[in-house]
N, C-alpha and C positions, 0 to 999 in steps of 0.2 A: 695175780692172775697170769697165766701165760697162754702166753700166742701162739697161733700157729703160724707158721712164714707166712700163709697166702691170707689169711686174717691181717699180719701187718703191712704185710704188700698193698691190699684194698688201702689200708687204712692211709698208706704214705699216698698215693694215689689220687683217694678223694682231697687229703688237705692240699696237694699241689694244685691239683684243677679249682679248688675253692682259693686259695691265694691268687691264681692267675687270675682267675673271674676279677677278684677284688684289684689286682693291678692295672688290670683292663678298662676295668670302671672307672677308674681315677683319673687317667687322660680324658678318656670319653668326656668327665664330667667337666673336667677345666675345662675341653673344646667347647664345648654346649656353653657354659658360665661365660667365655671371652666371643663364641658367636653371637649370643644373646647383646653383647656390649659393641662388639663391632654392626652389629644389625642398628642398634638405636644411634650411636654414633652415625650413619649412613641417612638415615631417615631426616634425624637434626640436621644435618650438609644439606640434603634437599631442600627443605622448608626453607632456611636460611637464604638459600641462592634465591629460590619461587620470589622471598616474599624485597629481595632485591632488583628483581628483572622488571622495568619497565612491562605492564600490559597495554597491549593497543585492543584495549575492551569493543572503541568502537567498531574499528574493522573487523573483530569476530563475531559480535553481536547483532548488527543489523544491516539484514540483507539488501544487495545490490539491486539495482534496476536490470531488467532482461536487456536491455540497449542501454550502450551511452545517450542522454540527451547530447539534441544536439545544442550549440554554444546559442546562447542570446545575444543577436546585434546590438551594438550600440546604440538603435535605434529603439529597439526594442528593453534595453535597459533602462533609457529615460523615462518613456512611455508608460514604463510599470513604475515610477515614483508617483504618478500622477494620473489615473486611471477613471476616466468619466465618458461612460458607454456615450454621448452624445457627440465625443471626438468622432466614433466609428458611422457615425449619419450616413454618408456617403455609401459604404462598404455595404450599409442594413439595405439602404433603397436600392441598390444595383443587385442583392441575392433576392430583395423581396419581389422586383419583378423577375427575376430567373426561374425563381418558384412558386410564385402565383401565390402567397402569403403575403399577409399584411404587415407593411414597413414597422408601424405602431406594435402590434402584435411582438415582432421580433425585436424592437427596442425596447419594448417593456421587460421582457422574459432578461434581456440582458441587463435591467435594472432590479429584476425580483435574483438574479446570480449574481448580483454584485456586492452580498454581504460579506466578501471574505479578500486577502490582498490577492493580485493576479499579478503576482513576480515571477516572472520561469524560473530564477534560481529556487524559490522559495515552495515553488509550486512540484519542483523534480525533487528536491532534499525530502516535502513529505509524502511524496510518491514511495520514497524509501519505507515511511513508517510504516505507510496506510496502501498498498498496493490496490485497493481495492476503489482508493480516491479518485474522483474527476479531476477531469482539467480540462483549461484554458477558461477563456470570460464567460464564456455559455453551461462551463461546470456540465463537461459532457463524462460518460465515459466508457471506457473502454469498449465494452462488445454494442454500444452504441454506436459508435462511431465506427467499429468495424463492420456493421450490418450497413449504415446508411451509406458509404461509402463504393459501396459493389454499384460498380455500371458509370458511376460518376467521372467528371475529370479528375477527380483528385483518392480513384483507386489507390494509388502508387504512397499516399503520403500516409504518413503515422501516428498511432495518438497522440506520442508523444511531442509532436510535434505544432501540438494543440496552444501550450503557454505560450509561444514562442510567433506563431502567427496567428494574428487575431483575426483576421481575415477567411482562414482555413476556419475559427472557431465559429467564425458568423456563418460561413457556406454550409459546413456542417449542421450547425442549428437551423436554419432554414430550410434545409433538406429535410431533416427529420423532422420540422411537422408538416411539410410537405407529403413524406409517407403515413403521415399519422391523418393528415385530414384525407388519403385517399379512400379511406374505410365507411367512416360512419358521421349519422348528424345526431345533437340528441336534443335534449330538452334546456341547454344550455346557447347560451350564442355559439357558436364557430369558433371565436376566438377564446371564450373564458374554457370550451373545451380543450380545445388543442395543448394551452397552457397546463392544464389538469393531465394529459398525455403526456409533455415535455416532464412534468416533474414527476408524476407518479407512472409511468408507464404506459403499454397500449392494451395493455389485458384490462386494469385498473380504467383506464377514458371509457374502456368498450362498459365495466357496468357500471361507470358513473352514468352513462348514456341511456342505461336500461335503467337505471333510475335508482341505481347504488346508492346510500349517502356517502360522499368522501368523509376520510376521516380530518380527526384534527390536521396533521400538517400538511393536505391536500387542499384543507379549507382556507388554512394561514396563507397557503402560496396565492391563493384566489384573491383573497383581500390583499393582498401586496400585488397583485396584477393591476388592481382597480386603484390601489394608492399610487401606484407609477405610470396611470394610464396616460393620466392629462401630459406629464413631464416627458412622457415617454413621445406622444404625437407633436411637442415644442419641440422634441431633438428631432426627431425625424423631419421636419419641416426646418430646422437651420440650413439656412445658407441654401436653400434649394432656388 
């Protein structure tokens, strides 16, 4: 066969550009093969170092308090080894006549809140878990104590500051059924309502009053009012 020049001119042409292709590929292909290994190499380094670093799980996992609490006195650290609402007699009868609620009344309610420990340290640690948890011995909380508190001497002070003085925790509870018996009377004594207000709220006393039935643990709180009543008017009457 013979060729014409520019027939083998193409011809030299295309094998050149198809050999270049092909020498071109050939790096391409090692870079690609040696980045794929420098890439896994890289990856292994990470994991390795992760799974040597120290985590401080806790610190990243659960959330702070909006305040520091404030510290618990020494006095206040004994206090909560040993915790029996009838030490606080004194404290009940001087807010019960301030707010015209009955001594018994408010030493009861602080015997139907005293199923659980009342340590500040212990009590701010599950504030961390449960932000939405009560505090201090009357198991008040939050927007509780923030409403009952407007106009009071003790605006200025914080919930948190509730495990911490028991004292603020009795003034507070005695206030609020103080606001709670400003409202209404119902078909219940005074007292077994107000109690029914303190733990279920003021919307809840208003149709226990109209003649709601409370439910189960509105009912339980009632018979634990009536089980701590007698023990409750013995403390309130010590040492008077």
């Amino acid at each position: 066969m013979l060729w014409a020049p520019n027939d083998a001119l193409r011809l030299y042409g295309a094998t050149v550009r198809t050999r270049g292709v092909d020498m071109a590929e050939a790096p391409s292909r090692r870079w690609r093969r040696w980045g794929t290994v420098l890439v896994f190499a890289l990856a292994l380094y990470v994991i390795v170092r992760a799974a040597d670093t120290p985590q401080d799980t806790q610190s990243q996992s659960r959330p702070r308090p909006a305040a520091p609490p404030p510290a618990a006195s020494p006095a206040a650290a004994a206090a909560a080894a040993r915790y029996d609402p009838a030490d606080y007699a004194a404290q009940v009868r001087a807010r019960a006549r301030e707010t015209g609620i009955s001594a018994q009344l408010l030493m009861a309610i602080l015997y139907n809140e005293s199923y659980k420990p009342h340590d500040p340290e212990l009590e701010w640690a599950w504030q961390r878990y449960k932000p939405g948890a009560a505090f201090g011995i009357a198991n008040m909380h939050r927007s509780t104590f923030d409403d009952v508190k407007q106009g009071r001497d003790f605006v200025d002070r914080r919930w948190e500051d509730l495990p911490a003085d028991r004292d603020l925790a009795i003034e507070a509870e005695a206030w609020y059924l103080h606001d709670l018996a400003a409202h209404w009377p119902a078909a219940y004594t005074r007292d077994e309502l107000l109690a029914l207000g303190y733990n279920a709220g003021p919307s809840n006393m208003l149709a226990f009053a109209r003649g709601a039935t409370p439910g189960r643990q509105a009912r339980s709180y009632l018979q634990r009012l009536h089980d701590n009543w007698s023990e409750a008017g013995t403390s309130v009457a010590r040492w008077h």
